[in-house]
One Martini backbone bead per residue (centre of mass of N, CA, C, O) as a GRO file, in nm:
protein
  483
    1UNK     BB    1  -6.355  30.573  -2.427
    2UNK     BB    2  -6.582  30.426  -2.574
    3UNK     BB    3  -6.773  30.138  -2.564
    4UNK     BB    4  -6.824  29.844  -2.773
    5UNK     BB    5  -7.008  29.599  -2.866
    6UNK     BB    6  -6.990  29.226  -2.938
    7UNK     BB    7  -7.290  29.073  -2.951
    8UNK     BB    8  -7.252  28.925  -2.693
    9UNK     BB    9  -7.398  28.798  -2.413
   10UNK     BB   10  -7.350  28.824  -2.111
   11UNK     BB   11  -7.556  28.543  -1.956
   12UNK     BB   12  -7.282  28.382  -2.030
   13UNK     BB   13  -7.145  28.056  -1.940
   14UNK     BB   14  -6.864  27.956  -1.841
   15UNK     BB   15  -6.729  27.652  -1.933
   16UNK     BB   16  -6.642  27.555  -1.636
   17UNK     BB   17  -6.963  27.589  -1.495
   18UNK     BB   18  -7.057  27.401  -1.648
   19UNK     BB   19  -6.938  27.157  -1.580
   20UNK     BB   20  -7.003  27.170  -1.288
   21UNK     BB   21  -7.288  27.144  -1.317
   22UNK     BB   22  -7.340  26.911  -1.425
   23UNK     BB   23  -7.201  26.717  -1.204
   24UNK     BB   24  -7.426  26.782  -0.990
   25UNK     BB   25  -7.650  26.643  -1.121
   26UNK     BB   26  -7.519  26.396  -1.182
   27UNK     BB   27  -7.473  26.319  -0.861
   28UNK     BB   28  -7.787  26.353  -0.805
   29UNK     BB   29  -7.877  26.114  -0.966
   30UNK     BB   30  -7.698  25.901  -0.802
   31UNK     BB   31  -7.825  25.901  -0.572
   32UNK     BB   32  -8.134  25.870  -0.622
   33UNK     BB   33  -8.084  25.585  -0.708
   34UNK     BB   34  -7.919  25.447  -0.506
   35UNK     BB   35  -8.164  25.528  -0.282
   36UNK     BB   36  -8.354  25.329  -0.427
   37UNK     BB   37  -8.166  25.038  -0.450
   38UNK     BB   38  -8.164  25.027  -0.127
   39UNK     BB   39  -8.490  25.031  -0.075
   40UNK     BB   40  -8.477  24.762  -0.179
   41UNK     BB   41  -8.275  24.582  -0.064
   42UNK     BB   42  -8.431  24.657   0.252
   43UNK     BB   43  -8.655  24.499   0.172
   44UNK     BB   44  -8.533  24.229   0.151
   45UNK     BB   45  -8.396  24.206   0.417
   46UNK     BB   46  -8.589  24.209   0.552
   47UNK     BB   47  -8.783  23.971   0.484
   48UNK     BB   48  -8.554  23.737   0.544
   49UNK     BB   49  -8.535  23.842   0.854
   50UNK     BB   50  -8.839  23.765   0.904
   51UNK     BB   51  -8.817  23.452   0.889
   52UNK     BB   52  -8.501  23.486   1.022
   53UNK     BB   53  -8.437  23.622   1.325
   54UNK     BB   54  -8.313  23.373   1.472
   55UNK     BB   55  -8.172  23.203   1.257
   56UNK     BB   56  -8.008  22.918   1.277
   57UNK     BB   57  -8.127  22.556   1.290
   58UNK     BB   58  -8.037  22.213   1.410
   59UNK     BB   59  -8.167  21.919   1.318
   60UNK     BB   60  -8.141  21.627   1.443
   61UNK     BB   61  -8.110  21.278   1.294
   62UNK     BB   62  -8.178  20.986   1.417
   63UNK     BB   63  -8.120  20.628   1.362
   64UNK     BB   64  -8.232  20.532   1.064
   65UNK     BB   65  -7.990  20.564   0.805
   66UNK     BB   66  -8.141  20.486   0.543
   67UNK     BB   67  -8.376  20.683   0.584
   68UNK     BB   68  -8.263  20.969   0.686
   69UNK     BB   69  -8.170  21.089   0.414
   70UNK     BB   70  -8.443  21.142   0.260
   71UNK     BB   71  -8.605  21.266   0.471
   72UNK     BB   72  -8.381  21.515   0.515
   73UNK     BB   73  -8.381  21.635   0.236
   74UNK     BB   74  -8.689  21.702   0.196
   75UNK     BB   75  -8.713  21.876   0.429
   76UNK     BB   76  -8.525  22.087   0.327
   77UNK     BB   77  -8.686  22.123   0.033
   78UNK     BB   78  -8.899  22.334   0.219
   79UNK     BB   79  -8.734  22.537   0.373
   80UNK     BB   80  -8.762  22.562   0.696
   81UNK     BB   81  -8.948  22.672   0.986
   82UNK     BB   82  -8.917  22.776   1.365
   83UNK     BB   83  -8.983  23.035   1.534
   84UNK     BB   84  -8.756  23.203   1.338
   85UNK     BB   85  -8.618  22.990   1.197
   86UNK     BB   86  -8.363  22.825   1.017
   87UNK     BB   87  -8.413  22.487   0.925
   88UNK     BB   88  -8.199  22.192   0.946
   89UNK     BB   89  -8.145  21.858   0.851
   90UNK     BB   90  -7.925  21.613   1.040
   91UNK     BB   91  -7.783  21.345   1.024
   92UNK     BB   92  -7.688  21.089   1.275
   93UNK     BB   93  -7.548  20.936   1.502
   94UNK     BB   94  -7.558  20.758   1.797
   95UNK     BB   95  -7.356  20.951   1.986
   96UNK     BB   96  -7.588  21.158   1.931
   97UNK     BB   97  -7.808  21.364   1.990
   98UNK     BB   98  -8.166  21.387   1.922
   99UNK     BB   99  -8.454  21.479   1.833
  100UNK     BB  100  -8.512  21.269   1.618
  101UNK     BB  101  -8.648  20.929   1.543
  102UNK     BB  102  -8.566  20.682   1.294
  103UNK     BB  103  -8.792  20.389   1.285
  104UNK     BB  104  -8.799  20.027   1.220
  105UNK     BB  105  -9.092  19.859   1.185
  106UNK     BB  106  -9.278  19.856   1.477
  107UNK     BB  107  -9.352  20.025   1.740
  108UNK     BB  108  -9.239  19.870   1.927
  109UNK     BB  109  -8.973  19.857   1.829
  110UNK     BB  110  -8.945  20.149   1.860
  111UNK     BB  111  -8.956  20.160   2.147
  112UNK     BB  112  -8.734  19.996   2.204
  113UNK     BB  113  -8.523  20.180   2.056
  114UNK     BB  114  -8.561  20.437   2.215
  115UNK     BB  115  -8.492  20.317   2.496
  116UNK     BB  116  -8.167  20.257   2.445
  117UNK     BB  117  -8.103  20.593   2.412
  118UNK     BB  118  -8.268  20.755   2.661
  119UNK     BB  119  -8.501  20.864   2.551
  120UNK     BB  120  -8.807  21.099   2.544
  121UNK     BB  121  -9.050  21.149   2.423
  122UNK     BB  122  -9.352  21.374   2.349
  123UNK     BB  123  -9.512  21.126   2.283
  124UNK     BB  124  -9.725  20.854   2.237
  125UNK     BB  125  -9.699  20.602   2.066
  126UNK     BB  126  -9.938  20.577   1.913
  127UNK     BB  127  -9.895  20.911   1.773
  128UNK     BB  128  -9.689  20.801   1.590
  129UNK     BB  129  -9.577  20.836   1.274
  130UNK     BB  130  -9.563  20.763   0.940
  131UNK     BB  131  -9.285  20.847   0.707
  132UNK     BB  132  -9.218  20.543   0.599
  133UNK     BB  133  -9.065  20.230   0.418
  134UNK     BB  134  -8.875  19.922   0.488
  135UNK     BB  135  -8.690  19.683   0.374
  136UNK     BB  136  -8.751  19.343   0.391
  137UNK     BB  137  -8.573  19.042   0.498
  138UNK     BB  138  -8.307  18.843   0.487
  139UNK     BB  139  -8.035  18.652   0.657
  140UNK     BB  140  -7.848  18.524   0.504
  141UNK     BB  141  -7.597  18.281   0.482
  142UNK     BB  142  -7.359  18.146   0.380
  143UNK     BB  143  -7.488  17.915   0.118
  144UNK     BB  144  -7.752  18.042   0.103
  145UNK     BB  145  -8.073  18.006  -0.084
  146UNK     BB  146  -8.307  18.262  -0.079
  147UNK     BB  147  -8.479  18.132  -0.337
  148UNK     BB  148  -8.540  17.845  -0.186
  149UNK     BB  149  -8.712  17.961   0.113
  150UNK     BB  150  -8.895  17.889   0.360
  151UNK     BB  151  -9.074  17.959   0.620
  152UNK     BB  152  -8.982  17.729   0.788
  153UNK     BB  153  -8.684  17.816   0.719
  154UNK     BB  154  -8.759  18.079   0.912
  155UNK     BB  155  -8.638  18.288   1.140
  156UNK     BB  156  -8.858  18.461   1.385
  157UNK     BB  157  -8.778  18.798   1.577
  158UNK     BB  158  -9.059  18.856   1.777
  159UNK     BB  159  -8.933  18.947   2.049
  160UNK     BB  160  -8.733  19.213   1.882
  161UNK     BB  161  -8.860  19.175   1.553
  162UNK     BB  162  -9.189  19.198   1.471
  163UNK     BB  163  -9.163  19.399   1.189
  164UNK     BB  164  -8.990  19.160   0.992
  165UNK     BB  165  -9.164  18.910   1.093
  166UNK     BB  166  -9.391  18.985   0.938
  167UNK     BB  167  -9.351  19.084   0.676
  168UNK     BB  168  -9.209  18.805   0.604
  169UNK     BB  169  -9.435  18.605   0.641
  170UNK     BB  170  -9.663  18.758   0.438
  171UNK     BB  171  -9.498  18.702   0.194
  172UNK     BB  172  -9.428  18.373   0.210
  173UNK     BB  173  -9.703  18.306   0.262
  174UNK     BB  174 -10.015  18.219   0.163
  175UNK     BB  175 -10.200  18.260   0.425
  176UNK     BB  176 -10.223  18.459   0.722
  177UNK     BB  177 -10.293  18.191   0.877
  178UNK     BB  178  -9.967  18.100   0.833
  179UNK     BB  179  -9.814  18.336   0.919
  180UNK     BB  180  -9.937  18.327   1.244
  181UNK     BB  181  -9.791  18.071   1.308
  182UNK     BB  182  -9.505  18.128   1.252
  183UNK     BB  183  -9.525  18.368   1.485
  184UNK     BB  184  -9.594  18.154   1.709
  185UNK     BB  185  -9.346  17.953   1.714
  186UNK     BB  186  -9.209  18.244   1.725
  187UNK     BB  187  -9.206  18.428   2.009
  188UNK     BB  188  -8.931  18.383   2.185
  189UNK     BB  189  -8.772  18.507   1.970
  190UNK     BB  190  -8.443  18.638   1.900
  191UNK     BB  191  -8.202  18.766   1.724
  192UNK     BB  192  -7.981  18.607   1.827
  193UNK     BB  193  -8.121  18.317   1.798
  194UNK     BB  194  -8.164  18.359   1.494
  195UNK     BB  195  -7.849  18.317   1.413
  196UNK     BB  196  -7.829  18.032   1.381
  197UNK     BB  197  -7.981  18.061   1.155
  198UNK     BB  198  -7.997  18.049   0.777
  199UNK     BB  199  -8.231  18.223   0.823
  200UNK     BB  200  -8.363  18.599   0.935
  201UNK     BB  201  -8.572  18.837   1.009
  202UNK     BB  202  -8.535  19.198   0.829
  203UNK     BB  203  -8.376  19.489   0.799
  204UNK     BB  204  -8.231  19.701   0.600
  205UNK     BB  205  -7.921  19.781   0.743
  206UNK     BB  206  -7.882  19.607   0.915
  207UNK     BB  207  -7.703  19.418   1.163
  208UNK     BB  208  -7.485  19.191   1.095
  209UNK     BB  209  -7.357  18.876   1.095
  210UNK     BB  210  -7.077  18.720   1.028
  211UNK     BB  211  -7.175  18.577   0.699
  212UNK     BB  212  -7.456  18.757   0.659
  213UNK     BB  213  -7.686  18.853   0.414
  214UNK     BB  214  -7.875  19.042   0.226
  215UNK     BB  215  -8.269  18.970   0.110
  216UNK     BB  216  -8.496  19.055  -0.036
  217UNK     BB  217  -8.855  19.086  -0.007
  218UNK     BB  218  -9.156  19.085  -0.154
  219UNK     BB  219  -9.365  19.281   0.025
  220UNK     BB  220  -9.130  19.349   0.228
  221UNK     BB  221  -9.242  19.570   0.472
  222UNK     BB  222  -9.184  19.861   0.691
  223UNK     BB  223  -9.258  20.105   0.899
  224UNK     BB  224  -9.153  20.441   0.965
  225UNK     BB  225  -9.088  20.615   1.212
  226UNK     BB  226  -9.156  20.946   1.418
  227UNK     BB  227  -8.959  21.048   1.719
  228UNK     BB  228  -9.005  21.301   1.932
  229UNK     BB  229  -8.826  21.507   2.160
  230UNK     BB  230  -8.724  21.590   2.455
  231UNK     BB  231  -8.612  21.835   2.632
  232UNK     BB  232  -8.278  21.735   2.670
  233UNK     BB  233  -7.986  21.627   2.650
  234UNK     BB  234  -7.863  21.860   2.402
  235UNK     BB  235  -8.175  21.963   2.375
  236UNK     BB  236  -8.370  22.224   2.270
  237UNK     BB  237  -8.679  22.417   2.281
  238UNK     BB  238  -8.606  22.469   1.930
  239UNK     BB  239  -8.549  22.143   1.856
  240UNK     BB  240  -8.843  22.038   2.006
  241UNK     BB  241  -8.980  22.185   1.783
  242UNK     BB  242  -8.900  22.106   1.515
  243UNK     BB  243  -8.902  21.790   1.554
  244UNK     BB  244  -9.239  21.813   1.526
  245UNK     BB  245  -9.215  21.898   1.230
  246UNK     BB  246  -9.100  21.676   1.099
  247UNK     BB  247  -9.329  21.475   1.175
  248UNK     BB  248  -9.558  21.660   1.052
  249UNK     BB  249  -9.465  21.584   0.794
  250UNK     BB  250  -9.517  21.543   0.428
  251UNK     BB  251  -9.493  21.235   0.362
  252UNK     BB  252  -9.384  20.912   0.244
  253UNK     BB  253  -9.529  20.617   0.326
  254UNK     BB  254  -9.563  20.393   0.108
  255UNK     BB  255  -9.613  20.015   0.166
  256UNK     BB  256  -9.665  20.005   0.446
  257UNK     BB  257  -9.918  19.790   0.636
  258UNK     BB  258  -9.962  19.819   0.959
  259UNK     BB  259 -10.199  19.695   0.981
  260UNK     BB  260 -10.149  19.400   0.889
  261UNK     BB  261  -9.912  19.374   1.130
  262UNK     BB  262 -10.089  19.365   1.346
  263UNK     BB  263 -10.303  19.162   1.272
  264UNK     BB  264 -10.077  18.897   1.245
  265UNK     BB  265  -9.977  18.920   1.569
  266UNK     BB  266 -10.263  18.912   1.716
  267UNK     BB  267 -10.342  18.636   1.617
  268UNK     BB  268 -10.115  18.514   1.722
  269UNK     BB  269 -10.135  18.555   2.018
  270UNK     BB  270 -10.412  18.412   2.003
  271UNK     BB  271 -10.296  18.115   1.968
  272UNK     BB  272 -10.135  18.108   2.222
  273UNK     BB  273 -10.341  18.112   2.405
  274UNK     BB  274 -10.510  17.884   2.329
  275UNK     BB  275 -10.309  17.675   2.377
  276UNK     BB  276 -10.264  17.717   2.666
  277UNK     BB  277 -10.556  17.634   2.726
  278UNK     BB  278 -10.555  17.315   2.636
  279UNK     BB  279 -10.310  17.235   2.767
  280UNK     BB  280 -10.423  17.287   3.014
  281UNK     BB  281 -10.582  17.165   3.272
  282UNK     BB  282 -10.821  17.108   3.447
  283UNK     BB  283 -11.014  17.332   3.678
  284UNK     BB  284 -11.129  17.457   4.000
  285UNK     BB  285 -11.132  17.742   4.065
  286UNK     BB  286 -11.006  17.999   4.224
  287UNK     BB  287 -11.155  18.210   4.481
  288UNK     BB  288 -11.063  18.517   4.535
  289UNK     BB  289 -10.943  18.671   4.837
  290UNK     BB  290 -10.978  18.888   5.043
  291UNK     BB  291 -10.862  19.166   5.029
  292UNK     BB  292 -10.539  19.186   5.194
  293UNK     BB  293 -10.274  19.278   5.286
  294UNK     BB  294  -9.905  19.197   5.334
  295UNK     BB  295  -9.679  19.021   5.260
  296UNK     BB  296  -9.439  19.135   4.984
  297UNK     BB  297  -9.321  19.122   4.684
  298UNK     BB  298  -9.137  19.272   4.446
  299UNK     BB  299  -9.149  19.276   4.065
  300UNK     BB  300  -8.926  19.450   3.862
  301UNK     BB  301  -8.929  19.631   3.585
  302UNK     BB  302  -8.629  19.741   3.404
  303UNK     BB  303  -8.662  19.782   3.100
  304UNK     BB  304  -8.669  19.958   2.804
  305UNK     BB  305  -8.945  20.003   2.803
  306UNK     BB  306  -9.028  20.148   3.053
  307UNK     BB  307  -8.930  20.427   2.877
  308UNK     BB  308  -9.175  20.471   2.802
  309UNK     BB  309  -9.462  20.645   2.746
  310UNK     BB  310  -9.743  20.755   2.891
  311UNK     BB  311 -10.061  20.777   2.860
  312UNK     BB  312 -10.086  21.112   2.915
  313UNK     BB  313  -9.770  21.163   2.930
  314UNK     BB  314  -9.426  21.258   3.032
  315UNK     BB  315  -9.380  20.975   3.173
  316UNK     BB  316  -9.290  20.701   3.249
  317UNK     BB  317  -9.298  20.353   3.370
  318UNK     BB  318  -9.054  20.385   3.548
  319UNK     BB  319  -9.152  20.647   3.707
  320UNK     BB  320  -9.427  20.564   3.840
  321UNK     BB  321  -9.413  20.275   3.949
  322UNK     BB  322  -9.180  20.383   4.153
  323UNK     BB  323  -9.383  20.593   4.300
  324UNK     BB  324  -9.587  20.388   4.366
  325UNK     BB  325  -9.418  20.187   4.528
  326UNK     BB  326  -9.312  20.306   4.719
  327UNK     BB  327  -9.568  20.362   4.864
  328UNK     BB  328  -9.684  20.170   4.909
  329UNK     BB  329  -9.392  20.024   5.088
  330UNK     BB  330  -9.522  20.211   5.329
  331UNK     BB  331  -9.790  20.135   5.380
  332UNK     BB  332  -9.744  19.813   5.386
  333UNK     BB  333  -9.528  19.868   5.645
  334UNK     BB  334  -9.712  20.027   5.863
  335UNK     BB  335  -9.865  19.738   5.841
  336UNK     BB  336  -9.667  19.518   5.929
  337UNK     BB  337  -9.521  19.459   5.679
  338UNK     BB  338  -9.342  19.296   5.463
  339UNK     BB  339  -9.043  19.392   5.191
  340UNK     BB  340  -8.964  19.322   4.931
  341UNK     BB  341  -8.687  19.337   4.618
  342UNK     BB  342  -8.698  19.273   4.256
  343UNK     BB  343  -8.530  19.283   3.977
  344UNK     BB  344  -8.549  19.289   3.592
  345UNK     BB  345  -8.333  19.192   3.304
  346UNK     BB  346  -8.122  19.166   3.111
  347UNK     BB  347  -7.785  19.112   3.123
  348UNK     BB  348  -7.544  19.412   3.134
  349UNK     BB  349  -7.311  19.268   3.251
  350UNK     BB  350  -6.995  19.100   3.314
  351UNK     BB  351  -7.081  18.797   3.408
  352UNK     BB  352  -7.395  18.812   3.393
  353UNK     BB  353  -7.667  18.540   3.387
  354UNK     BB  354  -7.887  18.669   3.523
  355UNK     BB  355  -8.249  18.794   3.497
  356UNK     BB  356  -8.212  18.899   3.824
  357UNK     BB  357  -8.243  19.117   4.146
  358UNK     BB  358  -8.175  19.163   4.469
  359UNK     BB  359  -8.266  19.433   4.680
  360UNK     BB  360  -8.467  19.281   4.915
  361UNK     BB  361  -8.484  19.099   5.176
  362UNK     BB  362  -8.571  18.846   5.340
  363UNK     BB  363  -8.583  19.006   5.615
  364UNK     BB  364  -8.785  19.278   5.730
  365UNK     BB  365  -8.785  19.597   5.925
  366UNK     BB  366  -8.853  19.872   5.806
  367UNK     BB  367  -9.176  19.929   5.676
  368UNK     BB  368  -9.054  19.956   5.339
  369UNK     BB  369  -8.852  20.141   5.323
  370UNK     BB  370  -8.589  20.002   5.150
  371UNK     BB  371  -8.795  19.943   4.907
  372UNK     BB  372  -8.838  20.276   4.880
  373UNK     BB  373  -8.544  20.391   4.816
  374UNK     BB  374  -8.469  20.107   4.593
  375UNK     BB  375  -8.663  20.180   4.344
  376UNK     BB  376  -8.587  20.508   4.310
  377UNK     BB  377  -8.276  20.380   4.186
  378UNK     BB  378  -8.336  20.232   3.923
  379UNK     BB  379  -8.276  20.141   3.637
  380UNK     BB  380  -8.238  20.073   3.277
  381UNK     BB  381  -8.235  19.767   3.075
  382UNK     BB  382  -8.288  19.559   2.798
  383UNK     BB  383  -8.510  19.266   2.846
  384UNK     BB  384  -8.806  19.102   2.959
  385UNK     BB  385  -8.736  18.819   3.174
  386UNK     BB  386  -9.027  18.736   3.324
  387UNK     BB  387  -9.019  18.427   3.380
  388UNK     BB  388  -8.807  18.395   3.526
  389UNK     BB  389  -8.850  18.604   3.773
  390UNK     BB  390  -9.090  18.490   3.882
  391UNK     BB  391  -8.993  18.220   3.996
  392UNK     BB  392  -8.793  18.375   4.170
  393UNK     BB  393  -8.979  18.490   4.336
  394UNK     BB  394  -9.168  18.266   4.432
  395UNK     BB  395  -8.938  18.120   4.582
  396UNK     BB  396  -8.888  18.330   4.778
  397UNK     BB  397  -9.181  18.359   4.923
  398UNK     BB  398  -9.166  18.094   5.040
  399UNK     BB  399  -8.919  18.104   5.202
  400UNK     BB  400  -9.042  18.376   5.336
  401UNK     BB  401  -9.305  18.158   5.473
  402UNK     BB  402  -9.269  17.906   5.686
  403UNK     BB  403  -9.570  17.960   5.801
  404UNK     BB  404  -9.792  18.038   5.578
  405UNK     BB  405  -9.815  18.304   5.514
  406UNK     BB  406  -9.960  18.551   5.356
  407UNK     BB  407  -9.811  18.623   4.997
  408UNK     BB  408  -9.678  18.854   4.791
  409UNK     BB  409  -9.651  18.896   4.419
  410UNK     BB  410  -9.569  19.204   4.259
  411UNK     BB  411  -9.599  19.221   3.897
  412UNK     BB  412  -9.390  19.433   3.687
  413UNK     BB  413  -9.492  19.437   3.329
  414UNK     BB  414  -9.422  19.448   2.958
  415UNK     BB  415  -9.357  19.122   2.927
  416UNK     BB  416  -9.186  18.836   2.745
  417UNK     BB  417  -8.903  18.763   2.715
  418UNK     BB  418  -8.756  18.498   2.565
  419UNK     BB  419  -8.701  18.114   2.541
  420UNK     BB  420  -8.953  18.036   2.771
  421UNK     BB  421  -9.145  17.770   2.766
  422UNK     BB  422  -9.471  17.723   2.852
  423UNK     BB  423  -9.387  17.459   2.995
  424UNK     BB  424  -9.207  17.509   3.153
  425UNK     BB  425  -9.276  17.736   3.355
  426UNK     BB  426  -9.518  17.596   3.468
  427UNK     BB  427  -9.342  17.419   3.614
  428UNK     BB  428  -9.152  17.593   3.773
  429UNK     BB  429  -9.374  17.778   3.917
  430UNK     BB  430  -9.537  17.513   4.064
  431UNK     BB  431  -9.291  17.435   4.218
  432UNK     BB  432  -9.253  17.731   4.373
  433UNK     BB  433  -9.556  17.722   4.492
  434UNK     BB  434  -9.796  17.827   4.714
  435UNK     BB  435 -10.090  17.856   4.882
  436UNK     BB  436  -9.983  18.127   5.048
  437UNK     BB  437 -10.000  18.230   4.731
  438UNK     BB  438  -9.992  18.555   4.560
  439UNK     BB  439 -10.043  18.661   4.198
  440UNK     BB  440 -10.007  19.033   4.072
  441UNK     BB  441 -10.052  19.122   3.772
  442UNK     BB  442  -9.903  19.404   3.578
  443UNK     BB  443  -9.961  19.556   3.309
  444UNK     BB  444  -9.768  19.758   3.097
  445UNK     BB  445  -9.870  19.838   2.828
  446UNK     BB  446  -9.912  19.742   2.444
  447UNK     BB  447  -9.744  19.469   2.475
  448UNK     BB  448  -9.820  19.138   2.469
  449UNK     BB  449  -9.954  18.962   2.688
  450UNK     BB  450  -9.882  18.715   2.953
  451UNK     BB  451 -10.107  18.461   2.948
  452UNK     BB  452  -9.936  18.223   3.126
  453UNK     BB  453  -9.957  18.391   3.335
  454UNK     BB  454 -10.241  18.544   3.384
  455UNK     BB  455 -10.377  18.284   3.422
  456UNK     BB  456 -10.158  18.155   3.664
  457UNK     BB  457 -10.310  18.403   3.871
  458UNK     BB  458 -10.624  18.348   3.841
  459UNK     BB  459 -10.593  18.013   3.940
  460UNK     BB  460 -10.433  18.112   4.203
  461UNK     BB  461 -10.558  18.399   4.392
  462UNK     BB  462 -10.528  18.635   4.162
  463UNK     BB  463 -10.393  18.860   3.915
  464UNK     BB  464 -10.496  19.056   3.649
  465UNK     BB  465 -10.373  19.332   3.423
  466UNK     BB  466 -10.414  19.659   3.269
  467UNK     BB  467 -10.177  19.972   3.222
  468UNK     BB  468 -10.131  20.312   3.048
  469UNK     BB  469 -10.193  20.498   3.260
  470UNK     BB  470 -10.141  20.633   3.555
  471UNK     BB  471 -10.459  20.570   3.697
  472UNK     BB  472 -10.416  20.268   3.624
  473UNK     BB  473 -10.166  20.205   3.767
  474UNK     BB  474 -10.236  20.281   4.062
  475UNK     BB  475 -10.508  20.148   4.030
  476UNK     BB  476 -10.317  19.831   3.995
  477UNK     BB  477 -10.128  19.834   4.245
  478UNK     BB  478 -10.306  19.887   4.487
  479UNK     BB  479 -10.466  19.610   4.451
  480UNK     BB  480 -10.175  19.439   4.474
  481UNK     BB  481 -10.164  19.470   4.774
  482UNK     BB  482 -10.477  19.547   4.917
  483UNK     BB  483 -10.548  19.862   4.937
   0.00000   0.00000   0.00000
């Protein structure tokens, strides 16, 4: 039987294929979309890990908790990189080492607590930044009205807190001339002695006595440093490189002025000079000794000072000059020579209530081992209360030269702290003295020089200098012995 056309196409699919073909297609369309969406992705995600490809960085920041939190703040929200990290910076307690530290006050105040913490800056204290501004004002006792105080009624412990006595003079006094006198009047006060009285200049955060309440003075700011730190003791040197990131971080300095509190303290230094050249009696001036070497004592500074970085060094003031004391201590011993050697700091521990410590004494026969081995092993911590020490150093002298021997005392110190006044001083000092001593003192840092020493040094047959570099610090140690 022949067979008959249905009217319909062979080459029509079947409803099943047809099904098929779509999803094949529906299929392909899913995938390169998804390869597509893929592919913008990982440039999203290369992108993100190429800003921080090393992960995140935690970046503590130490000292004055009061500035540390905007400052912290502030910097986390310009998102830091550092080396190929995400940067956070967090505030921390004493307890935690930090990478920066931010002090308020003076350079020097900032100096001084930063050596309390036992870190070492990365930089010069000169080149350390003001970062922000802290209120400063006076620490009142109970029952006293902060608003009816005025300047002569305020202890000002220029001695330990220097940027927060000027800035609350200037803010208090009629003129920076008023100002400068009584800074110059409280130069040996410190903050303990300061407890004593009914108000006395600080800044806010501050630990205050119980009993002392914070009252803030209108105009009176000091400046926030920020201090960053060399890698070493729990910081690693990509935090102490971030560390450096931070202090260069574009902050708001605030309304703090350095320069004016800078200038108003060396007034009073300036005036406290004068003072002390009037008020000594004339004399003929000693013509100083041909130099060269004898017998003699060294008096070391070994204050939180000391931990200060020397200018273009990365070294301490009390690493250098501990190294070149020792090395002169066997020079100047091997020429037959003794050495003695005592240190001096506020005292440390309990039970110890003077500011010097005799660590080899007259008579010496090592020719000079004993006190460079005993230099290089000193620690420091404390104020320098070299006023003291002089005395008792000259008293040594003394002692330990009974047939009249040329005797020197070489003084390094970073200045003067403690409340020993200019006239007992020099009164203490010439009962000490002997003509066949001579006084030769190295002022180390940028600290006030104490001119009561330095000028009766030099019109007693010694010398003073002054001293920031390695190679001044060097070349005025060795002309301190005669060498």
């Amino acid at each position: 039987m022949a067979r008959h056309s249905s009217g319909n196409s062979n080459l029509r699919l079947s409803k099943s294929l047809t099904i098929a073909l779509i999803a094949i297609v529906a299929l392909i369309v899913a995938l390169v979309v998804w390869l597509f969406n893929r592919s913008d992705d990982s440039g999203s995600t290369t992108t993100t890990s190429q800003e921080c490809i090393s992960g995140n960085l935690s970046l503590p920041v130490g000292g004055d908790s009061t500035a540390a939190e905007e400052l912290v703040n502030k910097f986390n929200d310009s998102s830091p990189v550092s080396r190929d990290f995400c940067v956070e910076a967090e505030a921390v307690d004493g307890n935690v080492p930090a990478a920066t530290y931010l002090f308020a006050g003076s350079r020097s105040d900032a100096a001084t607590a930063l050596a309390e913490t036992g870190a070492v800056a990365s930089s010069s204290e000169s080149s350390w930044p003001q970062v922000g501004s802290a209120q400063a004002g006076l620490a009142a006792a109970s029952g006293t009205d902060a608003s009816t105080i005025t300047l002569d009624q305020v202890a000002l412990p220029v001695a330990t807190n220097s940027g927060a006595s000027a800035a609350v003079a200037l803010a208090l006094a009629e003129t920076p001339e008023a100002a400068a006198a009584a800074l110059n009047r409280d130069a040996d006060v410190t903050a303990t002695g300061a407890a004593d009285s009914p108000a006395f200049a600080t800044v806010e955060g501050a630990e205050l006595p119980e009993g002392y309440t914070f009252e803030a003075v209108d105009s009176a700011e000091v400046p926030v440093w920020a201090v960053a730190i060399n890698a070493g003791n729990g910081i690693s040197e990509d935090q102490a490189r971030a560390a450096s990131d931070f202090s260069s971080f574009s902050f708001d300095t605030g309304n703090a002025d350095n320069s004016a509190l800078e200038s108003v303290l060396t007034q009073a230094s300036s005036e406290s000079a004068a003072e002390t050249t009037e008020a000594q009696p004339s004399e003929t001036p000693v013509e100083p000794a041909a130099a060269s070497p004898s017998d003699t004592i060294i008096n070391l500074d070994t204050s939180s000072n000391m931990d200060r970085v020397v200018d273009g060094s990365q070294e301490t003031y009390h690493t250098v000059t501990s190294r070149t004391l020792a090395n002169l201590a066997r020079e100047t011993g091997a020429q037959g020579n003794q050495v003695a050697l005592n240190n001096y700091s506020s005292p440390l521990n309990p039970g110890v209530t003077k500011g010097w410590r005799a660590n080899v004494s007259f008579p010496d026969s090592s020719s000079g081992e004993n006190s460079a081995g005993a230099v290089v092993r000193l620690g420091t911590g404390g104020v320098p209360l070299t006023r003291a020490s002089v005395v008792a150093a000259t008293q040594i002298a003394k002692e330990g030269s009974p047939d009249g021997q040329p005797m020197r005392v070489v003084i390094v110190t970073s200045g003067s702290a403690g409340e020993y006044t200019d006239e007992a001083f020099l009164n203490d000092l010439s009962a000490a003295f002997a003509d066949n001593i001579s006084l030769h003192v190295v002022h180390v840092g940028h600290d006030p020089v104490d001119s009561v020493l330095s000028d009766f040094a030099t019109s007693h047959n010694g010398t003073a200098t002054q001293a920031t570099t390695t190679e001044q610090i060097d070349a005025a140690l060795r002309e301190a012995f005669g060498l």
